[in-house]
N, C-alpha and C positions, 0 to 999 in steps of 0.2 A: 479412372486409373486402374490400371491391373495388379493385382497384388498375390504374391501366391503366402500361403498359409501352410508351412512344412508342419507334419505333426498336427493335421486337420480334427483325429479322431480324442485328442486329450482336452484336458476343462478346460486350457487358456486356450489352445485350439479350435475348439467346439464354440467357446463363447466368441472369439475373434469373426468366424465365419457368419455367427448371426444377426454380429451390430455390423460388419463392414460389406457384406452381401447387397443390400440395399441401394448402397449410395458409390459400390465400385463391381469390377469384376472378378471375382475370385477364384483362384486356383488354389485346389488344395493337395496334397500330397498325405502320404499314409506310411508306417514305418514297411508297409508291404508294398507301396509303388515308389520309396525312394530312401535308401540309406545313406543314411549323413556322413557315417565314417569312410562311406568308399567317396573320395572329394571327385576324381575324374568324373566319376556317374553323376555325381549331384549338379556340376558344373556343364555337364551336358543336357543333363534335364532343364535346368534352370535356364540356359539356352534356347533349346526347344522352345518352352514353356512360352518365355519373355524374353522374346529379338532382340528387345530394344538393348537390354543389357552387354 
């Protein structure tokens, strides 16, 4: 499964990517490759990111 991880570089972040790396695909995002408050951009990355959505 692909799963992306918004806010890759904080503690629930950080710990997310290191138990679910393993056993899925992980994308992660950073507050410096993606801002949550601008919704168009987020909605087009997350696009990008994951077709399938």
């Amino acid at each position: 499964m692909k799963v992306m991880i918004i806010g890759s570089e904080g503690m629930l972040g950080h710990d997310l990517v290191k138990v679910l790396s393993p056993i899925h695909e992980v994308v992660t995002t950073t507050i410096d490759t993606l801002d949550i408050t601008d919704i168009d951009k987020t909605i087009e990355t997350v696009k990008k990111t994951i077709p399938m959505c």
